[in-house]
BALOZA-362051 format. One record per residue (C-alpha): residue in one letter; z, y, x. Coordinates in steps of 0.001 Angstrom, whole numbers, padded with zeros to 6 digits, always signed. Last residue first. Example, Ala and Ser with C-alpha at 12.3 -4.5 7.8 and 13.67 -1.06 7.14 Angstrom:
BEGIN
S+007140-001060+013670/A+007800-004500+012300/
//
This chain:
BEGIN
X-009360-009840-008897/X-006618-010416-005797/X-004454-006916-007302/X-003405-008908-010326/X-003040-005955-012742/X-000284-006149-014977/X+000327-006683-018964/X-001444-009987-018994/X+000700-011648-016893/X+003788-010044-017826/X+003585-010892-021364/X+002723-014558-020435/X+005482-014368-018082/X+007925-013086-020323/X+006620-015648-023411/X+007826-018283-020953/X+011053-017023-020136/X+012187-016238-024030/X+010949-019989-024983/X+014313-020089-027339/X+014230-016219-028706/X+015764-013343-026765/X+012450-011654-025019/X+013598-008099-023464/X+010919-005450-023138/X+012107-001798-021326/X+009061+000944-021764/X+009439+004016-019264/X+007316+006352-021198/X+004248+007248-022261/X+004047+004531-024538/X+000467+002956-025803/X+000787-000069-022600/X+004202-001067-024449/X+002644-001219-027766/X-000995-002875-027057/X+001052-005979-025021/X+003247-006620-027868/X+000326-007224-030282/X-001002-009423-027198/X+001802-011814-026944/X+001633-011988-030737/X-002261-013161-030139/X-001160-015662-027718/X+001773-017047-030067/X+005318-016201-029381/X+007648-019380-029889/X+010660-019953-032072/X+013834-020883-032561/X+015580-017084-032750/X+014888-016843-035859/X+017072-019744-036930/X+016063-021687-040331/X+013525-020519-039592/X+011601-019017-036261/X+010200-015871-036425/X+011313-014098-032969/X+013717-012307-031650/X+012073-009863-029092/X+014201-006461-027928/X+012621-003309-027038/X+013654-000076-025628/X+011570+003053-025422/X+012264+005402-022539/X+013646+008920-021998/X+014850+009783-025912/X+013167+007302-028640/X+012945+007720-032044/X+011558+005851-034985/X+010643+002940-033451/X+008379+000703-035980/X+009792-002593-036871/X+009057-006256-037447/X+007020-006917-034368/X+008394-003603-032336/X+011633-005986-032281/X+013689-002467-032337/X+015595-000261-030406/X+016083+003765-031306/X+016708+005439-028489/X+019755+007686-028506/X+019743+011566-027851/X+022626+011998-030475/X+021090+014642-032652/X+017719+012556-032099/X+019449+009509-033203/X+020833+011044-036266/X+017365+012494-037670/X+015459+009889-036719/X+017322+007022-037515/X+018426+008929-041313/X+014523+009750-041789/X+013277+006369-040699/X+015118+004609-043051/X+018663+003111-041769/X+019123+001257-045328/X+016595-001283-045434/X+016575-001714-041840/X+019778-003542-041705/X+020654-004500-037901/X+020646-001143-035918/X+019751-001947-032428/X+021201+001470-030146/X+020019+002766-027074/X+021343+004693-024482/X+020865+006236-021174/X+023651+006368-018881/X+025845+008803-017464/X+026927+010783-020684/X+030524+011043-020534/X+032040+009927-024206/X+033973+012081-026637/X+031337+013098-028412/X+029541+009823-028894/X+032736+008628-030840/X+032503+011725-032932/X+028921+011179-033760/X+029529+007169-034350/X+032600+008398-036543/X+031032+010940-038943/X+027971+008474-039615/X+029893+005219-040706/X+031950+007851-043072/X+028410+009315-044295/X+027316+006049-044912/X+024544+004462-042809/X+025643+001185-042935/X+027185-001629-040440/X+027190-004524-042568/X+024186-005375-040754/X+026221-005396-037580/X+026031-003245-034804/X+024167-003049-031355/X+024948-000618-029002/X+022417-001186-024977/X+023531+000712-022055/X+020493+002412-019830/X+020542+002486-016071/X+022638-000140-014372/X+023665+000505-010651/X+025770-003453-011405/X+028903-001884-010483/X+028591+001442-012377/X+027469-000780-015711/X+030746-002957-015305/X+032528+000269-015079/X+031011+001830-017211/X+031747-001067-019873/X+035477-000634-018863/X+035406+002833-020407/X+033724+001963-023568/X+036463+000100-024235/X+038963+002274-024120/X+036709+004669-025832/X+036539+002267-028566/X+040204+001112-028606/X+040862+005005-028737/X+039587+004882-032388/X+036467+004447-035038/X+033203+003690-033209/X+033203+000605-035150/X+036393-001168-034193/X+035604-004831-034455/X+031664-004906-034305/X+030454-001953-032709/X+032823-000958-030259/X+034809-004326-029272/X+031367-005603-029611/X+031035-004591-026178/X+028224-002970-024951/X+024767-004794-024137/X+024349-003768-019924/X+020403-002961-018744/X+020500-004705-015084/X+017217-003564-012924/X+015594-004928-009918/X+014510-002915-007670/X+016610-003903-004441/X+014470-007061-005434/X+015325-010627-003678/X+018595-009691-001691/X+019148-007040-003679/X+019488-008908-006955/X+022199-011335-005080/X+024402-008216-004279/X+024128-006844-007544/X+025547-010350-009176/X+028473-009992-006574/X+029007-006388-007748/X+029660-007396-011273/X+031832-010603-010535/X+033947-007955-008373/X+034069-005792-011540/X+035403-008399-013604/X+033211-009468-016180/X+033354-008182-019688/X+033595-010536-022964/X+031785-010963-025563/X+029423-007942-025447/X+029507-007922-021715/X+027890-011694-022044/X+024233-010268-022796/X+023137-008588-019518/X+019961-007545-020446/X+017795-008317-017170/X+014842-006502-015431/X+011856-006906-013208/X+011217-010613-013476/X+010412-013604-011385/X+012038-013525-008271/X+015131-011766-010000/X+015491-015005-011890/X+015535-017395-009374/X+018273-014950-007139/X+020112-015135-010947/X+019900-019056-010382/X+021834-019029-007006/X+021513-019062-003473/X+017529-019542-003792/X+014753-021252-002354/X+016501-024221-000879/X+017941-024422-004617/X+014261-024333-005715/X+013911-027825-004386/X+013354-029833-007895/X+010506-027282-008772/X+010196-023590-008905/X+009415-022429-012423/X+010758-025596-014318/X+013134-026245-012037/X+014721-022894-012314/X+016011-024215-016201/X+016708-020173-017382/X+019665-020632-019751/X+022160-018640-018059/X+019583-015496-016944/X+020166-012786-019769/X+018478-011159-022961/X+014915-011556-021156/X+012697-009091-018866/X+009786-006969-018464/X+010341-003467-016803/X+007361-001341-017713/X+007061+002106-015921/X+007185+000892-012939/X+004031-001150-013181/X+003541-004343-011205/X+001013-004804-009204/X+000541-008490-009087/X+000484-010897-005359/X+003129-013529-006669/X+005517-011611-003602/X+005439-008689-005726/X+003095-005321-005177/X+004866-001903-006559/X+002812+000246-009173/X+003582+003871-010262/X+003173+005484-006752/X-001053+003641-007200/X-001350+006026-009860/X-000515+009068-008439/X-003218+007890-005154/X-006089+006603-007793/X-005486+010734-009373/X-005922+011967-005654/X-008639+010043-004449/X-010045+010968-007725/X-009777+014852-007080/X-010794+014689-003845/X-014392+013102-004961/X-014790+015980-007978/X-013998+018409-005372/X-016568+016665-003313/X-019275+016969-005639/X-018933+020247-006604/X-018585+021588-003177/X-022248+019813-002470/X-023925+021487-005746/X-022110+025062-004894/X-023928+024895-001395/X-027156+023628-002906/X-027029+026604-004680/X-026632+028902-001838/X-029280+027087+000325/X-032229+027841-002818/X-030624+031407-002760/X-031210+032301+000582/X-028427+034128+002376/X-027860+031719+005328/X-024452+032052+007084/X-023041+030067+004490/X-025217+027091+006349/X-022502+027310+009162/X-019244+027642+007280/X-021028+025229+004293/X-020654+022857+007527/X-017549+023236+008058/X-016708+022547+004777/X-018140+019575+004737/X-017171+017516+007631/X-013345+018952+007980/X-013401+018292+003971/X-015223+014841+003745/X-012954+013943+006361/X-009660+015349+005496/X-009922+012980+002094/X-011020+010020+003767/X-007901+010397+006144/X-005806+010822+003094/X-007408+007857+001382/X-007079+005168+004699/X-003524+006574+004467/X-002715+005375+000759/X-004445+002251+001454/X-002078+001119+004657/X+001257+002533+002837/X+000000+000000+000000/
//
C-alpha cells in the first residue's frame, strides 16, 4: 500500500515537473494555435492529478488482510460474540498451533465483535484487558462494540442510581477493551410512554458521553418512526435495527445493525439465503457512514463471510 501510494506521488510530480516546464518554454510563444494547445495539455493533466488523488483518498479507507481483501474501514463486519465459533471448521484440526485461543481465531477472520455476555454478567476488568491483548496480537484494529447490562434496560429501566451504577462498570469494561460504540437493548414490554420516555432522557443526562451509542428497541409497533426519530435525535442515539425487518430511523456517527434471522419456532434458527446476503449488502454499501453489521442467528459465522466476501474488493482480481 505505502509502495502504491508513492509510485502515485512520484507520477504525480512527474507529469507536473515535465509539463509545466515545458508550457514555461512554449508560453514564451504568443501564437494562438500554441496557446490553445497549452490550455488542452493543462486540462488533461489536472484531470490526471485529480484521479491520482481521489484513487489515493480512497485507497486510506481500505486496509489489506492476511486472506489478500481490502477491507473497508468504514464497514466493520462481525457476529454477536466469539463462544460458539467451532475454529475447526475455518482452520482445521491444527488451528490451535495457529492460535493461543479461539478469540485470536476469530480476530483472524473478522473486523469486529459484539460482546454479548456484559449484558448478563460483566467481566472483570483484567478478563477485559486480556481479551484486548489477544486482538492485538492478530489485528491492533480490531474492534469490541460492548451490549450494556440488562441491569439498565431490563431490571431497572433507566429508572435509579442502580442504573448509573451500572452503567459505570460497563465503562469500565468498554475502557479496557478501547471499545467504541455501547450497544441498549430493552424489552418489548419496554414502551414508549411518556413515563418510559422521562426516565431514559434523565438517565442519559446524567451519564458522561465517551462512547457512541445505540439502542435496539424491541416492539416496533409502538416506537413509530416519529417517536424514534424524534427522541433519538434529542439523545444523539443510533437507532439499531435488523435492516431486514426494519428501516433505521435515525442514526448519529454510524449506523448499527444487528441480524436475527427468520427461523420458527426460534428466529434465531435460521440461515441467510444468497439473495438476503445481497439485500444486506445494498444497505451497508448505500450509508455514508461508518456501518457496524453483527449476524446473531445459528450460521451467524458463515453468513459473515459470505457478507464479507462480497462486500470487499479482493485486491488479486
Amino acid at each position: 500500500m505505502m509502495i502504491f501510494c508513492f509510485l502515485i506521488l512520484q507520477a504525480d510530480q512527474a507529469w507536473k515537473t515535465l509539463f509545466f516546464t515545458r508550457f514555461k518554454i512554449i508560453g514564451k510563444m504568443k501564437t494562438k494555435k500554441t496557446m490553445m494547445k497549452m490550455k488542452k495539455m493543462k486540462k488533461m493533466i489536472g484531470l490526471f492529478i485529480l484521479k491520482s488523488q481521489q484513487k489515493m483518498r480512497y485507497r486510506k479507507k481500505l486496509f489489506t488482510d492476511s486472506t489478500g481483501y481490502m477491507r473497508n474501514r468504514m464497514i466493520k463486519i462481525g457476529n454477536c460474540g466469539w463462544s460458539y465459533l467451532n475454529a475447526q471448521d475455518f482452520f482445521g484440526t491444527g488451528w490451535k498451533e495457529r492460535f493461543k485461543t479461539k478469540l485470536q481465531a476469530y480476530v483472524s477472520l473478522f473486523d469486529t465483535v459484539e460482546v454479548n455476555s456484559t449484558f448478563y454478567r460483566l467481566p472483570k476488568t483484567e478478563t477485559a484487558k486480556k481479551w484486548r491483548e489477544e486482538a492485538d496480537e492478530i489485528n491492533p484494529d480490531f474492534e469490541f462494540t460492548v451490549k450494556v447490562s440488562q441491569i439498565i434496560t431490563h431490571f431497572d429501566r433507566f429508572s435509579s442510581e442502580k442504573s448509573l451504577f451500572a452503567f459505570k462498570q460497563i465503562e469500565k469494561t468498554a475502557e479496557a477493551l478501547r471499545a467504541k460504540v455501547l450497544l441498549f437493548q430493552s424489552p418489548a414490554s419496554f414502551k414508549p410512554s411518556e413515563k418510559n420516555i422521562e426516565k431514559v432522557k434523565r438517565f442519559f443526562e446524567n451519564i458522561e458521553r465517551r462512547f457512541l451509542f445505540a439502542w435496539e428497541v424491541r416492539w416496533e409497533r409502538d416506537w413509530n418512526k416519529e417517536t424514534v426519530s424524534s427522541l433519538f435525535s434529542e439523545l444523539k442515539i443510533t437507532h439499531c435495527v435488523d435492516p431486514l425487518r426494519q428501516e433505521c430511523f435515525h442514526s448519529e456517527k454510524m449506523v448499527y445493525y444487528r441480524l436475527h434471522g427468520f427461523g420458527k419456532p426460534s428466529m434465531y434458527n435460521y440461515s441467510f439465503s444468497e439473495q438476503e446476503i445481497q439485500n444486506i449488502k445494498k444497505k451497508i454499501v448505500s450509508q455514508n457512514k461508518p456501518v457496524y453489521v453483527f449476524f446473531n442467528n445459528a450460521d451467524c459465522y458463515k453468513n459473515a463471510l459470505e457478507l464479507r466476501k462480497i462486500t470487499e474488493t479482493n485486491i488479486n482480481h
